[in-house]
C-alpha positions as CSV (number, residue, x, y, z in Angstrom):
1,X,47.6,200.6,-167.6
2,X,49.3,199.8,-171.0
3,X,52.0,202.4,-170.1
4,X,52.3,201.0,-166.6
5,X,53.4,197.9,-167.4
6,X,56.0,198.8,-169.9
7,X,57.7,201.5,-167.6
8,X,57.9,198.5,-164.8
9,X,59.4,196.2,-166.9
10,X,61.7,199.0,-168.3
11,X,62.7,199.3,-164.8
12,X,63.6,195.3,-164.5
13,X,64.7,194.2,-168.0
14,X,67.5,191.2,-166.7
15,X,64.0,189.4,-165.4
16,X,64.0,186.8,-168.0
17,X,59.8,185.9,-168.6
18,X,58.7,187.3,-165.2
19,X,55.7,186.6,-163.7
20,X,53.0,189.0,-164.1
21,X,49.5,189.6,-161.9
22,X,46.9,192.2,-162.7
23,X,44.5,192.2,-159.3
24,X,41.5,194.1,-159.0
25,X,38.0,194.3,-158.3
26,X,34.7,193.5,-161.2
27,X,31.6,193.8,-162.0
28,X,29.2,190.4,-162.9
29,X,25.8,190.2,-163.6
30,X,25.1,187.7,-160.6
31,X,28.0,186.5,-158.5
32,X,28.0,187.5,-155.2
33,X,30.5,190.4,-153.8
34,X,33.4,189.6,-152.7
35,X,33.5,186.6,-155.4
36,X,37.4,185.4,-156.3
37,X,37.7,184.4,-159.9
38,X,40.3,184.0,-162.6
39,X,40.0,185.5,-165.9
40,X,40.3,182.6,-168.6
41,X,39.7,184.7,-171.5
42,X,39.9,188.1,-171.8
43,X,37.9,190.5,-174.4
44,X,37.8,194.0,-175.5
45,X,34.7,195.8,-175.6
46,X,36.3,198.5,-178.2
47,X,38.8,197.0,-180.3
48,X,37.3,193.3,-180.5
49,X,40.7,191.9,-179.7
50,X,40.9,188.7,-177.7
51,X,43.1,187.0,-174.9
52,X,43.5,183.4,-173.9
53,X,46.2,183.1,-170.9
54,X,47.0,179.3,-170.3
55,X,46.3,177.8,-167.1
56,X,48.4,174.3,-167.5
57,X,48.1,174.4,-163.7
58,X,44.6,173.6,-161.0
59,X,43.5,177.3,-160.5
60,X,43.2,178.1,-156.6
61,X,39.1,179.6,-157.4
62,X,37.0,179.4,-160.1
63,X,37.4,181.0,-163.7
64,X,35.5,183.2,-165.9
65,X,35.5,185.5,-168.9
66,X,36.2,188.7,-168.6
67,X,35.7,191.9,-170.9
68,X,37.1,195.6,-170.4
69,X,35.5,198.3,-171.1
70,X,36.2,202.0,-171.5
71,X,33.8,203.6,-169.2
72,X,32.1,202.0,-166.3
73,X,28.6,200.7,-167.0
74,X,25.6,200.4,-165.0
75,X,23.7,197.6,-167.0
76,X,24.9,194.4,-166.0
77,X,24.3,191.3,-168.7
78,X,25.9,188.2,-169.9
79,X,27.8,185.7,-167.7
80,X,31.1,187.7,-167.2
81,X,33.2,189.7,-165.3
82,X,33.8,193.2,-166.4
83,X,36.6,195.9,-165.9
84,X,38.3,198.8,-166.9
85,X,41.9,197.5,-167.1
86,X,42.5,193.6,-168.0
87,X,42.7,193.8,-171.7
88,X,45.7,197.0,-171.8
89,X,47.1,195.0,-169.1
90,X,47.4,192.0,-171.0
91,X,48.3,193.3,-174.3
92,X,51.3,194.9,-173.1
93,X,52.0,192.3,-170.9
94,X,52.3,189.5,-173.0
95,X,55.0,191.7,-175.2
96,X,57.3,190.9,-172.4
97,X,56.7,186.9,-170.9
98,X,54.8,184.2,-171.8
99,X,50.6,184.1,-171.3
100,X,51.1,181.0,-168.7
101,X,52.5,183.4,-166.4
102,X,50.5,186.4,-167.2
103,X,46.8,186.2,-165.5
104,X,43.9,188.5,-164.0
105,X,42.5,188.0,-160.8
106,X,39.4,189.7,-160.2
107,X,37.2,190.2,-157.0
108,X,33.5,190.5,-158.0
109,X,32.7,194.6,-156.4
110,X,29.1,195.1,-157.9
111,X,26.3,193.3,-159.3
112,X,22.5,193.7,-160.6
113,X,21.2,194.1,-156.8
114,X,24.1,195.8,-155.3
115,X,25.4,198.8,-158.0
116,X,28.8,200.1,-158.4
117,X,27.4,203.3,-156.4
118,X,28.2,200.8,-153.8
119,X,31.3,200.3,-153.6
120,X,33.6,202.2,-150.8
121,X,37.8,202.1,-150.1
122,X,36.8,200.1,-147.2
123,X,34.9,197.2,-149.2
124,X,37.9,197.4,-151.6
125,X,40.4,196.5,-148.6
126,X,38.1,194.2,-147.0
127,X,37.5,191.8,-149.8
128,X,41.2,192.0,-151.5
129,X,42.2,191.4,-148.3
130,X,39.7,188.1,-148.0
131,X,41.0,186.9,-151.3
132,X,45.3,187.2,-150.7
133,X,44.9,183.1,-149.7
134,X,44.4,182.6,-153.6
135,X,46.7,185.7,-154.5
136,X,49.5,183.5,-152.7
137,X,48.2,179.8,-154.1
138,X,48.4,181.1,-157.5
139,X,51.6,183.3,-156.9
140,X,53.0,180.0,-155.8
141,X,52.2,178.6,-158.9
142,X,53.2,181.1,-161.5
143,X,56.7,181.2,-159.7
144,X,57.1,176.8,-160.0
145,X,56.6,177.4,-164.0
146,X,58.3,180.3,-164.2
147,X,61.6,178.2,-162.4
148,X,60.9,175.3,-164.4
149,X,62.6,177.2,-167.5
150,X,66.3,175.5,-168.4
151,X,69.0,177.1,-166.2
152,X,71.3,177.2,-168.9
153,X,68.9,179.6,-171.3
154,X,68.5,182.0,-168.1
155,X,72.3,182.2,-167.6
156,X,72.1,183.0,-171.3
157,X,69.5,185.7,-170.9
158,X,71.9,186.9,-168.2
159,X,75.0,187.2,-170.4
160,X,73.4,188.9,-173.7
161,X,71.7,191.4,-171.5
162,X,75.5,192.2,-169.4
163,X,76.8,192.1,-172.9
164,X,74.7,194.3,-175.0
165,X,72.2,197.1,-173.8
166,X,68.6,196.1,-174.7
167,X,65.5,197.8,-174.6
168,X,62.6,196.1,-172.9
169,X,61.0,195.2,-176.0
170,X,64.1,193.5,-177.1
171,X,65.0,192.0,-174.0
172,X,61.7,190.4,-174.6
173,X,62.5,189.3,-178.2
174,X,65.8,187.8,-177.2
175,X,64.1,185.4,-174.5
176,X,61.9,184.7,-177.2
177,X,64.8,183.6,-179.9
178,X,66.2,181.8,-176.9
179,X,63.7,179.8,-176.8
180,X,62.7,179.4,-179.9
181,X,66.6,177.9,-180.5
182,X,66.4,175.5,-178.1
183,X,63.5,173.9,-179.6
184,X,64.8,174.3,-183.3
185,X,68.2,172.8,-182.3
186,X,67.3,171.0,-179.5
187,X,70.4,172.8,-177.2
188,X,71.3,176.1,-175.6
189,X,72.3,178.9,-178.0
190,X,76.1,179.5,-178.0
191,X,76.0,183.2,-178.0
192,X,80.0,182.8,-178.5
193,X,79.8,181.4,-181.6
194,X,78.0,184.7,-183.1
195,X,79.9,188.2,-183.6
196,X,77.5,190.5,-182.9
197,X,78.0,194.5,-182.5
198,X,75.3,195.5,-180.5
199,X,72.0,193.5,-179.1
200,X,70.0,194.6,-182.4
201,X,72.7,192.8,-184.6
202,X,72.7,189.9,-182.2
203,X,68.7,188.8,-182.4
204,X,69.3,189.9,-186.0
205,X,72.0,187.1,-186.9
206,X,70.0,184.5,-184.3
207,X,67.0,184.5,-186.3
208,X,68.5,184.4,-189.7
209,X,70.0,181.1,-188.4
210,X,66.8,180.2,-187.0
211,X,65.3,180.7,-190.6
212,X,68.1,178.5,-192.2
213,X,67.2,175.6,-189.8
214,X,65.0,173.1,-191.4
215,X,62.8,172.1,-189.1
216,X,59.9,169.4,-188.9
217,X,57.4,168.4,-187.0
């Protein structure tokens, strides 16, 4: 999954903060098949490492925990989802936009009284298909925060990257600093005003003059 997700966004690195969806199916302890929720923390089993995304927006179904696992498990305990996927997803993910726009949606497959054994293709399609109502509501969502970024530090994005040739990691990084500069200076970067030989050197000089900045809250 972790190596998914960076070979995507390799593929799309001029998407400035895209939106990013991880749907799938879950296990729960209690909540019925078929179930539609939103993952509002996410937790590895293996490494400890926790998730938050930020939902400053009404969720379109109800919200849960969720924790990943390595290996599927037949005991079912505690009240949260649990999947094989969310928490590489996530990682990786948040490398490359911001966690309000990176989320799990999960559709409850198993449960105490009906076993992953249980679960068929079939089911899969059938309840995914019974829960793309909420994909779209929260689609619709993800893409009104996503436009509500400044237009003038997207046409930025859009210059340093058909300037300089950045990796997906540092296309990341530079929408980062972007935004970081707005909110230390309170305007738009002037990417003129910086002589920069490659896209390294550029976020290089742009956060040494974010570091001279004094800045209070």
């Amino acid at each position: 999954m972790a190596g998914a997700v960076a070979y995507t966004l390799a593929q799309y690195p001029d998407v400035a903060e895209p939106v990013m969806l991880n749907i799938g199916i879950a296990g729960h302890n209690r909540l019925p098949v078929g179930s539609c929720l939103l993952a509002d923390r996410i937790a590895d089993a293996d490494s400890g490492r926790r998730f938050y995304p930020q939902l400053p927006f009404a969720a379109p179904c109800p919200t849960r925990g969720l924790t990943t696992f390595a290996q599927a498990a037949a005991e079912y305990c505690g009240d949260y989802l649990r999947d094989m996927e969310a928490s590489a997803f996530y990682e990786t993910a948040v490398k490359f936009s911001s966690s309000e726009l990176i989320h799990c949606l999960k559709v409850v497959s198993d449960n105490s009284e009906s076993p992953l054994a249980n679960v068929t293709e079939d089911a899969v399609a059938d309840w995914i298909g019974a829960s793309l109502p909420v994909v779209e509501a929260l689609l619709t969502r993800l893409a009104e925060l996503a436009n509500s970024q400044p237009t003038s530090d997207r046409k930025l994005y859009r210059e340093a990257l058909g300037q300089f040739h950045f990796t997906a990691s540092n296309a990341a990084k530079l929408q980062s600093v972007l935004n970081r500069w707005r909110l230390v200076y309170g305007e738009p970067a002037d990417l003129n005003r910086i002589d920069a030989k490659n896209a390294k050197d550029l976020l290089a000089q742009m956060e040494a003059l974010l570091a001279e900045k004094q800045f209070y809250l």
